[in-house]
mmCIF file of the N, C-alpha and C atoms, coordinates in Angstrom:
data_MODEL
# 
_entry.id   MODEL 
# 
loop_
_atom_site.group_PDB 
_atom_site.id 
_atom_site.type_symbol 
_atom_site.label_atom_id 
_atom_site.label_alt_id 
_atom_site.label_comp_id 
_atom_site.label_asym_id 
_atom_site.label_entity_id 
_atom_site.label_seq_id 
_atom_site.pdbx_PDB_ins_code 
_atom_site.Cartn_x 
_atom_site.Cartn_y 
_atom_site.Cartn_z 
_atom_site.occupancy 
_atom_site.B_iso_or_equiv 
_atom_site.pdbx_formal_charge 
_atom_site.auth_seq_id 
_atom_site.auth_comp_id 
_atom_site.auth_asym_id 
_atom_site.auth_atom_id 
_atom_site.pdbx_PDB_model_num 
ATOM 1   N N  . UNK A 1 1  ? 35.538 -17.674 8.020   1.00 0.00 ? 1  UNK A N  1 
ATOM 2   C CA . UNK A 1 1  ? 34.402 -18.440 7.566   1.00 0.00 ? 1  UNK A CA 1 
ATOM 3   C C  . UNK A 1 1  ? 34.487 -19.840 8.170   1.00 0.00 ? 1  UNK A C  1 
ATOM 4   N N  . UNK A 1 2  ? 33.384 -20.245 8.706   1.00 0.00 ? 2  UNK A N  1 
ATOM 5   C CA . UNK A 1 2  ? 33.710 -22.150 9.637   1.00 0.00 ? 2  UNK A CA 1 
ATOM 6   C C  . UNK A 1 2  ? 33.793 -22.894 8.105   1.00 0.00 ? 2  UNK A C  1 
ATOM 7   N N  . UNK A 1 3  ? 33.977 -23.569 8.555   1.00 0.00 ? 3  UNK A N  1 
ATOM 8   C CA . UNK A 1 3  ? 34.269 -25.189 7.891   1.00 0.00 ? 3  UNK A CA 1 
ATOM 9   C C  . UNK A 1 3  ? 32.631 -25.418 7.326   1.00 0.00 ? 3  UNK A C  1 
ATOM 10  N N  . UNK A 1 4  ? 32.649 -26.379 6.357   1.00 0.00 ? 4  UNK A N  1 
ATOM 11  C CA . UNK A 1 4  ? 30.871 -26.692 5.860   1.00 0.00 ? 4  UNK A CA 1 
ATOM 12  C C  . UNK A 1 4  ? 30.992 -27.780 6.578   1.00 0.00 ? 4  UNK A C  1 
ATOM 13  N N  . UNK A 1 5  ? 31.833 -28.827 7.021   1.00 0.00 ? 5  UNK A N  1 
ATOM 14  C CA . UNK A 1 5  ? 31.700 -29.662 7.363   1.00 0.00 ? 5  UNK A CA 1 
ATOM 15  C C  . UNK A 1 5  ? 32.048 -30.067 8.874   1.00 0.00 ? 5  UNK A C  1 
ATOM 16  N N  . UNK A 1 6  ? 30.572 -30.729 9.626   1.00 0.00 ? 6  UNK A N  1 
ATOM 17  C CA . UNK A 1 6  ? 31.309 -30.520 10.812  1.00 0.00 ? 6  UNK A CA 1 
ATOM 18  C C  . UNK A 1 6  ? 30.919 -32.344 11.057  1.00 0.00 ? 6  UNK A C  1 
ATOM 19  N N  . UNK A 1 7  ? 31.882 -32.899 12.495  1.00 0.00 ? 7  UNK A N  1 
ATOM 20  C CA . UNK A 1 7  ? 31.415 -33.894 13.298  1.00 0.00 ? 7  UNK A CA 1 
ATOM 21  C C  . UNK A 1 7  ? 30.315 -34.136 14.462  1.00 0.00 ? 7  UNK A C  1 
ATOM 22  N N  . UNK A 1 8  ? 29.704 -35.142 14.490  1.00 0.00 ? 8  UNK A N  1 
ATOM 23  C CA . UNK A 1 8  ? 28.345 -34.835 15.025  1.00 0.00 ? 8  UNK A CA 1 
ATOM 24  C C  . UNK A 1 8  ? 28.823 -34.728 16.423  1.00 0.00 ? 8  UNK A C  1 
ATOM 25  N N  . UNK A 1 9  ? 29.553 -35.625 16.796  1.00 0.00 ? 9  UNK A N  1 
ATOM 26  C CA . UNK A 1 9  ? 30.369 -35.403 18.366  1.00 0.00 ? 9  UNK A CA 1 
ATOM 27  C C  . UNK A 1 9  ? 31.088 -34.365 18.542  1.00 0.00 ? 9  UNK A C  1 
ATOM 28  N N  . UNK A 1 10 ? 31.875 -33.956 17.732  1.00 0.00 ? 10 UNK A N  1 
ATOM 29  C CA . UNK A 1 10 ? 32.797 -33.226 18.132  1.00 0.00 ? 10 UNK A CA 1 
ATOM 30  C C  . UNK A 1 10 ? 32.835 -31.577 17.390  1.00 0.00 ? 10 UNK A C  1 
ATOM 31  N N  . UNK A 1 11 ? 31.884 -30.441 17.481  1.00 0.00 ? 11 UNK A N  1 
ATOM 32  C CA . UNK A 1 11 ? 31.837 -29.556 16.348  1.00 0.00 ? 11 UNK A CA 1 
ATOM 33  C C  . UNK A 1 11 ? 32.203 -28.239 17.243  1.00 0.00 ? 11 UNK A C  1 
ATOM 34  N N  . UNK A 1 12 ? 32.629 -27.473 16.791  1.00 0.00 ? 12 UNK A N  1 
ATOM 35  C CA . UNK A 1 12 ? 32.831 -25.906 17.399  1.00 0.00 ? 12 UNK A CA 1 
ATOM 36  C C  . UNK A 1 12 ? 32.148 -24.397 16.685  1.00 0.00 ? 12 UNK A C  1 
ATOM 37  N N  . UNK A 1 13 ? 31.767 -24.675 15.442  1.00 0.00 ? 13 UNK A N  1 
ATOM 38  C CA . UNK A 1 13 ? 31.126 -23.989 14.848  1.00 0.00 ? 13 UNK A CA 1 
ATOM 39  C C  . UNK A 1 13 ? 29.777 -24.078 14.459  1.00 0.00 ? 13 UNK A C  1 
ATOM 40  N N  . UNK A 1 14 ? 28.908 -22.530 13.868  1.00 0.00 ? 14 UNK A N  1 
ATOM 41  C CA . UNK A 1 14 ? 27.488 -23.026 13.667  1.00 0.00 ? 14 UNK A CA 1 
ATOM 42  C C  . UNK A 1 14 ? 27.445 -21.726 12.921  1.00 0.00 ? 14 UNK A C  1 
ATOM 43  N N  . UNK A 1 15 ? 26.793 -21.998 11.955  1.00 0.00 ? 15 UNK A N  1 
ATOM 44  C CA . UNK A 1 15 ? 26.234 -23.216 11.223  1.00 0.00 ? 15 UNK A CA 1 
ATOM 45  C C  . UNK A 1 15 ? 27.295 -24.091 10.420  1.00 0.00 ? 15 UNK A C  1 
ATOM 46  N N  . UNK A 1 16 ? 27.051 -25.006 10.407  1.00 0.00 ? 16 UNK A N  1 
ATOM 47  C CA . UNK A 1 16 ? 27.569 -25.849 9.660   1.00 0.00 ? 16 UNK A CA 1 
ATOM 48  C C  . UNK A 1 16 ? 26.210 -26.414 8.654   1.00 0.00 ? 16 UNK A C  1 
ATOM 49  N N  . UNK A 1 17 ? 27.022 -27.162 7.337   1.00 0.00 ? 17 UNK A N  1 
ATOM 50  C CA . UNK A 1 17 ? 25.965 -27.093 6.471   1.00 0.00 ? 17 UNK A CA 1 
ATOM 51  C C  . UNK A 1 17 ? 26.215 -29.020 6.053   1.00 0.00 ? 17 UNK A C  1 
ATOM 52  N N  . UNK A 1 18 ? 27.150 -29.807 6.730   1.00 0.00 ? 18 UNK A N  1 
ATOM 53  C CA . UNK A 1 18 ? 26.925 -30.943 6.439   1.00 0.00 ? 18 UNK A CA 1 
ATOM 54  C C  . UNK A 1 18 ? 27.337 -31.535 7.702   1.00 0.00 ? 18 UNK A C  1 
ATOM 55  N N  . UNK A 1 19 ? 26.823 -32.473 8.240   1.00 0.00 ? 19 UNK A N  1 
ATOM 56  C CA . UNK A 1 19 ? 27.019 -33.386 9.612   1.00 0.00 ? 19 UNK A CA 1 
ATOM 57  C C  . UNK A 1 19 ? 27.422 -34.518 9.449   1.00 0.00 ? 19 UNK A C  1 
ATOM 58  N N  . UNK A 1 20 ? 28.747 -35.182 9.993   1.00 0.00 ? 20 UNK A N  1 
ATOM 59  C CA . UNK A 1 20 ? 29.067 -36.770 9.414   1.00 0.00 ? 20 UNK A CA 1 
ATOM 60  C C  . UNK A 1 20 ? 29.332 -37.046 11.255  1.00 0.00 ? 20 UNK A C  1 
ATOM 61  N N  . UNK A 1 21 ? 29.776 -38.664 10.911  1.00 0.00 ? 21 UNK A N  1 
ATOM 62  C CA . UNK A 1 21 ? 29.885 -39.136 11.927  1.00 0.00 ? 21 UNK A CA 1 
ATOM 63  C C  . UNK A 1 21 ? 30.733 -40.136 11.584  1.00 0.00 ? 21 UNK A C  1 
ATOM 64  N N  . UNK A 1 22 ? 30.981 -41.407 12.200  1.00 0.00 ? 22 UNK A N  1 
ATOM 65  C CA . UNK A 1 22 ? 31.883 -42.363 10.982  1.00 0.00 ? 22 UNK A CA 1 
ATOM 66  C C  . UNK A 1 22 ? 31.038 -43.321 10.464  1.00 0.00 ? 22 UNK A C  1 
ATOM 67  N N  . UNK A 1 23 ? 29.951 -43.240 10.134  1.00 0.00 ? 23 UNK A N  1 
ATOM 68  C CA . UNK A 1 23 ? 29.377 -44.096 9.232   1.00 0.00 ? 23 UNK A CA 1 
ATOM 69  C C  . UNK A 1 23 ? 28.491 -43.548 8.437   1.00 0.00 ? 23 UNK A C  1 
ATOM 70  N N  . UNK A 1 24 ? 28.163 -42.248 8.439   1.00 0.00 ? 24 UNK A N  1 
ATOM 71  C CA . UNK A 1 24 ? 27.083 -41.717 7.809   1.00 0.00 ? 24 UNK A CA 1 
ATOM 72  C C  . UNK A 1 24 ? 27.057 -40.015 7.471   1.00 0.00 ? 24 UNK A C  1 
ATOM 73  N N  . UNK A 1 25 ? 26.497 -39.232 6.429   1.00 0.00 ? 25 UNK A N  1 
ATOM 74  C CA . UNK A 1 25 ? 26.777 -38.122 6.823   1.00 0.00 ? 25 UNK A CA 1 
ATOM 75  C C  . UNK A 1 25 ? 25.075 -37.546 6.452   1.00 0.00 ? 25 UNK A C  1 
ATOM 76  N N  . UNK A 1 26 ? 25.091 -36.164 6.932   1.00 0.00 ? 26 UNK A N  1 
ATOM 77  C CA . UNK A 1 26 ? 23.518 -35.698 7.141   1.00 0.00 ? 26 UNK A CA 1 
ATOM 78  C C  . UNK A 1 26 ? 23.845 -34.015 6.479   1.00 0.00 ? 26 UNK A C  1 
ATOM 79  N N  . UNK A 1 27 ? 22.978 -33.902 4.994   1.00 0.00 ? 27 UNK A N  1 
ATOM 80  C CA . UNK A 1 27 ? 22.858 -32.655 5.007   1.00 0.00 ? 27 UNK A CA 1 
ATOM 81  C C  . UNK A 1 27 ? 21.916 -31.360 5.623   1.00 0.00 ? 27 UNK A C  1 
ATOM 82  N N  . UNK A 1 28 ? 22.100 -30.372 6.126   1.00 0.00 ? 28 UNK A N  1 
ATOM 83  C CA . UNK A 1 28 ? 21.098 -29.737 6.899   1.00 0.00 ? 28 UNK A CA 1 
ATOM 84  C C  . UNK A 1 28 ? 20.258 -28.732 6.126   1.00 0.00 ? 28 UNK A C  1 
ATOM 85  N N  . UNK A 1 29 ? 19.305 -28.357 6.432   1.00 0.00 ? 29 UNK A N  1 
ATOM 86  C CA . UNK A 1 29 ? 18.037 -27.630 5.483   1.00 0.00 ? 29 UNK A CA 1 
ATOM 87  C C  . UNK A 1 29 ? 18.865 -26.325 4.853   1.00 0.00 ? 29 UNK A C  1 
ATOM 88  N N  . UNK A 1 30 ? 19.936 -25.899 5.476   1.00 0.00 ? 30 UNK A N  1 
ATOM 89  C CA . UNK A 1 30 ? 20.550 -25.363 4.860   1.00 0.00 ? 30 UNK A CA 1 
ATOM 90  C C  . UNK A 1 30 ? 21.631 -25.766 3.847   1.00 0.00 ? 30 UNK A C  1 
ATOM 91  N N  . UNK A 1 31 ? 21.919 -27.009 3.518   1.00 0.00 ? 31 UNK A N  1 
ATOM 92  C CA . UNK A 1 31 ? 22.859 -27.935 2.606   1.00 0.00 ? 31 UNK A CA 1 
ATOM 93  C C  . UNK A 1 31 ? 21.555 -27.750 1.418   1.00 0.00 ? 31 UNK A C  1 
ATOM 94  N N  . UNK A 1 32 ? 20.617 -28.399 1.451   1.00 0.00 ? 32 UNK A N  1 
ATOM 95  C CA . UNK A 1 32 ? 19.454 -28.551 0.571   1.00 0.00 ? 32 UNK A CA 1 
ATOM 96  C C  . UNK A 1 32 ? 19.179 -27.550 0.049   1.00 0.00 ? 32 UNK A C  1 
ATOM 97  N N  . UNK A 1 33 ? 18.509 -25.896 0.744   1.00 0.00 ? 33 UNK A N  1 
ATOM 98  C CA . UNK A 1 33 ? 18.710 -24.892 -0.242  1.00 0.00 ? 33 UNK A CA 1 
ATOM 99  C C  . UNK A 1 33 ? 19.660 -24.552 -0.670  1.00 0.00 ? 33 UNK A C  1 
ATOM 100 N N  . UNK A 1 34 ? 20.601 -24.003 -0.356  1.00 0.00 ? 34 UNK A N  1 
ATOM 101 C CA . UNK A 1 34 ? 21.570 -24.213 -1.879  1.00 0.00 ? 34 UNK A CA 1 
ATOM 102 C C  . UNK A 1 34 ? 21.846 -25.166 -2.632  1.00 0.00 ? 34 UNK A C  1 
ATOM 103 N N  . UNK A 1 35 ? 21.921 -26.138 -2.097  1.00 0.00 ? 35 UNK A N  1 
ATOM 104 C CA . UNK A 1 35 ? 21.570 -27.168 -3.096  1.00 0.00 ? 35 UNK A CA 1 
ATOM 105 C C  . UNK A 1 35 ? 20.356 -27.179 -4.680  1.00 0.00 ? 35 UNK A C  1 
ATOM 106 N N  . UNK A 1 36 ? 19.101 -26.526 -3.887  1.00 0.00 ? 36 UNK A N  1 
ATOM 107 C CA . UNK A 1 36 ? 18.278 -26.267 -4.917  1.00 0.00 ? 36 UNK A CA 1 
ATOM 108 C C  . UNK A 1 36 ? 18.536 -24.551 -5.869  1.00 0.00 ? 36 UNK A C  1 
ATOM 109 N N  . UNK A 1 37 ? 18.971 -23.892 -5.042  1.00 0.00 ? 37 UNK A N  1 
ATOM 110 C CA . UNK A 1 37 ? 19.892 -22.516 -5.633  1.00 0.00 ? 37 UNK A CA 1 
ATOM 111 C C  . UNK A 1 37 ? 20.863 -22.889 -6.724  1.00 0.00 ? 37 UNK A C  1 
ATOM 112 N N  . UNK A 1 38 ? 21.407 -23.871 -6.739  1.00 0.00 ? 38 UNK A N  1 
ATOM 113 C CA . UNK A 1 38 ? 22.788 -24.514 -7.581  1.00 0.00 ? 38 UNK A CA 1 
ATOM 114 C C  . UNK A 1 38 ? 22.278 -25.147 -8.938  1.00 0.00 ? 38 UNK A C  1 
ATOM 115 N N  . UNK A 1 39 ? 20.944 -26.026 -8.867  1.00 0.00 ? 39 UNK A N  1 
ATOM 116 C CA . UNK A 1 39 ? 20.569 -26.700 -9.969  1.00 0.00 ? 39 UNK A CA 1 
ATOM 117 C C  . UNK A 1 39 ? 19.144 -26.335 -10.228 1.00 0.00 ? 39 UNK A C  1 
ATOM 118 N N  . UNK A 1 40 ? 18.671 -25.114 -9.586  1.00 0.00 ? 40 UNK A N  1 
ATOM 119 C CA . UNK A 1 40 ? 17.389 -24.502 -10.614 1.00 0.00 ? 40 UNK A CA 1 
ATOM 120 C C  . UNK A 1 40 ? 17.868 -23.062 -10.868 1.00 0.00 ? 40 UNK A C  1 
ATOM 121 N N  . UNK A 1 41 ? 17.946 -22.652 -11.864 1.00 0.00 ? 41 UNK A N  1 
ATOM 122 C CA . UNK A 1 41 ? 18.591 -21.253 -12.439 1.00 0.00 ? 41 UNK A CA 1 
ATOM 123 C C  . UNK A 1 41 ? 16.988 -20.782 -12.100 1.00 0.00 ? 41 UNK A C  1 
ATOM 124 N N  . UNK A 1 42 ? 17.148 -19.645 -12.406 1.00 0.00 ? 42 UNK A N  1 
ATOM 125 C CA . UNK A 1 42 ? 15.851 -19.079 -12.718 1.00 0.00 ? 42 UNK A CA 1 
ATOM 126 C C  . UNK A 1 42 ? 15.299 -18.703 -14.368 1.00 0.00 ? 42 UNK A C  1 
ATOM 127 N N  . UNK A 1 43 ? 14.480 -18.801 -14.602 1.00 0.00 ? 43 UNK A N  1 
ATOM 128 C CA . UNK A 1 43 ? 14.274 -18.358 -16.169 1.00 0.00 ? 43 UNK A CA 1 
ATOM 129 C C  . UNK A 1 43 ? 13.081 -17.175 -16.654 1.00 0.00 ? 43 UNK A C  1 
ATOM 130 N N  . UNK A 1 44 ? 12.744 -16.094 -15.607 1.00 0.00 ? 44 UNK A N  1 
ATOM 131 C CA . UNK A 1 44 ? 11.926 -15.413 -15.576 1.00 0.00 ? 44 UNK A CA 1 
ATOM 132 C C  . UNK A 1 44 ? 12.482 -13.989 -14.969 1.00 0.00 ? 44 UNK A C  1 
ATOM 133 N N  . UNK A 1 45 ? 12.337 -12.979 -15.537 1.00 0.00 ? 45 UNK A N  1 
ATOM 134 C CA . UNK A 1 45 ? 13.200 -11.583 -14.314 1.00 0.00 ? 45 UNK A CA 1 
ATOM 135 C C  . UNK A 1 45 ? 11.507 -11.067 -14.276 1.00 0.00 ? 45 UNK A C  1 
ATOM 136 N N  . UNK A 1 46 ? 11.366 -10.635 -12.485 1.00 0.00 ? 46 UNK A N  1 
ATOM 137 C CA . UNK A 1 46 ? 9.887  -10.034 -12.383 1.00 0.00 ? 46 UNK A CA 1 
ATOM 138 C C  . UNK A 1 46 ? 10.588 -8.597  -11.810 1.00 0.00 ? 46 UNK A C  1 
ATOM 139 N N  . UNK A 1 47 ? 10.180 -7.838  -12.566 1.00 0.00 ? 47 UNK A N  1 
ATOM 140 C CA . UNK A 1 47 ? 10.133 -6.623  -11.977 1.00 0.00 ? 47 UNK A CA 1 
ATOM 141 C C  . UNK A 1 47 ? 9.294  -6.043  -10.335 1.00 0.00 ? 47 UNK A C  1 
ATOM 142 N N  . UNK A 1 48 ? 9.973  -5.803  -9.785  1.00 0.00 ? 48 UNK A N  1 
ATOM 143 C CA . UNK A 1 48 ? 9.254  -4.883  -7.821  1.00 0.00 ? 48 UNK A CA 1 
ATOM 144 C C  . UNK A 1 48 ? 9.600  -3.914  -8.203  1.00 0.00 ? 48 UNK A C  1 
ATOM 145 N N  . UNK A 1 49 ? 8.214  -3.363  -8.157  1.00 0.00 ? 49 UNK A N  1 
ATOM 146 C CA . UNK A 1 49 ? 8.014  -1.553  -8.298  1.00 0.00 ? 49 UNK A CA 1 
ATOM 147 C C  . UNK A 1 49 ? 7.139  -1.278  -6.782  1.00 0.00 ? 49 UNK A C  1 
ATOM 148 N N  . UNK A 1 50 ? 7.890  -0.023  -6.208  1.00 0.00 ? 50 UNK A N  1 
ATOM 149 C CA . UNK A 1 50 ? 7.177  0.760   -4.756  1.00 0.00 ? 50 UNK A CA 1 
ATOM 150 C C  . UNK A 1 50 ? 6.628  2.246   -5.695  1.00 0.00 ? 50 UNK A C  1 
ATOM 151 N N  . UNK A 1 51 ? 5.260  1.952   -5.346  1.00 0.00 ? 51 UNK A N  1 
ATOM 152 C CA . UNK A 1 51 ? 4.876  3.253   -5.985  1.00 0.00 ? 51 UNK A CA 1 
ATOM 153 C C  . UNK A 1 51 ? 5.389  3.740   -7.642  1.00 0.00 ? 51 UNK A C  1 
ATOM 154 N N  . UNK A 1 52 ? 4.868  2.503   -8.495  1.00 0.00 ? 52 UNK A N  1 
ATOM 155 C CA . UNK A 1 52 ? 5.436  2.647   -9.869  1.00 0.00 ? 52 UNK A CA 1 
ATOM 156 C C  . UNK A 1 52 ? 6.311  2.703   -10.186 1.00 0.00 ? 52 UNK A C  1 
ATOM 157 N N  . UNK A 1 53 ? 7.356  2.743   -9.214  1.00 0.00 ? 53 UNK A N  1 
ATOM 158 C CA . UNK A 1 53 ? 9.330  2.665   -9.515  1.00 0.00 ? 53 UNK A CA 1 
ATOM 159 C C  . UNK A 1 53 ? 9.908  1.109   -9.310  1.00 0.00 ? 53 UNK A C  1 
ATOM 160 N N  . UNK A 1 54 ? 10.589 1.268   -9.956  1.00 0.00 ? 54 UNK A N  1 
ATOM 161 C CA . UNK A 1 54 ? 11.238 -0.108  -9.698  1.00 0.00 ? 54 UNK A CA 1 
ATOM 162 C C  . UNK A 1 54 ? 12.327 -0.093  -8.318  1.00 0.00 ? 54 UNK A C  1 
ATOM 163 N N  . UNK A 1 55 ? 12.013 -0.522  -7.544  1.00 0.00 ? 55 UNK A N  1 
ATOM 164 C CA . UNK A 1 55 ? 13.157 -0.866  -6.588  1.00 0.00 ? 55 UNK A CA 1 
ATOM 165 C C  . UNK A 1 55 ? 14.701 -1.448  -7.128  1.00 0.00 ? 55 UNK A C  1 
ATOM 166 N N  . UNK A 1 56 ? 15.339 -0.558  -7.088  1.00 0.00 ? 56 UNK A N  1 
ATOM 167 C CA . UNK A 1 56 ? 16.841 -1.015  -7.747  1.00 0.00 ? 56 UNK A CA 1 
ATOM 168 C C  . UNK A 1 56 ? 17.740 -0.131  -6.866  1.00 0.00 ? 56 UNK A C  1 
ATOM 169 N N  . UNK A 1 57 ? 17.921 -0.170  -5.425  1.00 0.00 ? 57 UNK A N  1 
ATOM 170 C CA . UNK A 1 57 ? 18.927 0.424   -4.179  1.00 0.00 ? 57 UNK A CA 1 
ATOM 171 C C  . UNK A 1 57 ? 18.622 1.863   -3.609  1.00 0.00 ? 57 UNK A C  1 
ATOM 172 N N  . UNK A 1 58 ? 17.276 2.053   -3.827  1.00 0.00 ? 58 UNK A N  1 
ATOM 173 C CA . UNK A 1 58 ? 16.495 3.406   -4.002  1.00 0.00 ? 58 UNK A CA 1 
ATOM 174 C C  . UNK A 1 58 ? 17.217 3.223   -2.186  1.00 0.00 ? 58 UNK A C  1 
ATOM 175 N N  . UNK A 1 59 ? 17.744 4.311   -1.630  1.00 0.00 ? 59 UNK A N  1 
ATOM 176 C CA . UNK A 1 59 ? 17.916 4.408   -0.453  1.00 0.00 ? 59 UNK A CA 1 
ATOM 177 C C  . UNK A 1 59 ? 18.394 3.153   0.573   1.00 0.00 ? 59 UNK A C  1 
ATOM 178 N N  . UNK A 1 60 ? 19.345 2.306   -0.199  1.00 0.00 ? 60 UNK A N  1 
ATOM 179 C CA . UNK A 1 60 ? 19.713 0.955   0.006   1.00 0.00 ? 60 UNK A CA 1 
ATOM 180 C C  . UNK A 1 60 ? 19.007 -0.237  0.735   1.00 0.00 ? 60 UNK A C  1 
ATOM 181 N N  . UNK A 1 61 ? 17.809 0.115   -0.045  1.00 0.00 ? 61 UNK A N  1 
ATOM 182 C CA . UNK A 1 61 ? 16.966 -0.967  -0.154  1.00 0.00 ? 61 UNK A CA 1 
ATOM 183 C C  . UNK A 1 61 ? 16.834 -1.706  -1.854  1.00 0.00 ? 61 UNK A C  1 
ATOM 184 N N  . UNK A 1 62 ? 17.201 -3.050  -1.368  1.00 0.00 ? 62 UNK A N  1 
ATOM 185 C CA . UNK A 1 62 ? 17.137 -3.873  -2.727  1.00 0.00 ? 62 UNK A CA 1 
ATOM 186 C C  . UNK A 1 62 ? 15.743 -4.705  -2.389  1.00 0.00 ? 62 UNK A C  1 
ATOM 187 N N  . UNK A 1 63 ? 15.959 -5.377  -3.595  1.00 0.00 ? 63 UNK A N  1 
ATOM 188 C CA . UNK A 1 63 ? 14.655 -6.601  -3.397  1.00 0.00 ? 63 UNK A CA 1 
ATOM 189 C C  . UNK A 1 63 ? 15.097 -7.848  -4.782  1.00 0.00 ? 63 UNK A C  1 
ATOM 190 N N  . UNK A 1 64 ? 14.432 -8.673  -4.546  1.00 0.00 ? 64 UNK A N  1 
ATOM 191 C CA . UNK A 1 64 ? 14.595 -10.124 -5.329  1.00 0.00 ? 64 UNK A CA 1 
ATOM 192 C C  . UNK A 1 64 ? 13.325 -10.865 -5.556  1.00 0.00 ? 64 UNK A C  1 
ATOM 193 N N  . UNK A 1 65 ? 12.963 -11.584 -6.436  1.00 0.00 ? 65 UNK A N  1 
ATOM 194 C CA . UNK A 1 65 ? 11.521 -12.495 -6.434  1.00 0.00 ? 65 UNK A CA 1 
ATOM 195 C C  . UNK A 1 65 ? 11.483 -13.558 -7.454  1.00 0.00 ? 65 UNK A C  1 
# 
């Protein structure tokens, strides 16, 4: 698994999910969604139905909403 944190000059991996430099650091659109994944729970379960069934690994297909 890379590092979350990389240098803006000097990096070897990708993605990286935070960018510093020596004075500053930059989170990337991927730092921010999880970020918003982390501090909004969800408070609603919606059911996905294909053809009146609920999708739950029917032929290892999942789904989420």
């Amino acid at each position: 698994m890379p590092p979350l944190f990389a240098n803006i000059d000097a990096w070897q991996w990708a993605p990286d999910m935070i960018w510093v430099d020596n004075l500053k650091s930059y989170g990337t659109p991927d730092y921010y969604v999880q970020k918003q994944f982390s501090t909004n729970k969800g408070t609603d379960v919606v059911s996905i139905t294909l053809d009146n069934k609920n999708i739950i690994g029917q032929d290892g297909l999942y789904a989420s909403a």
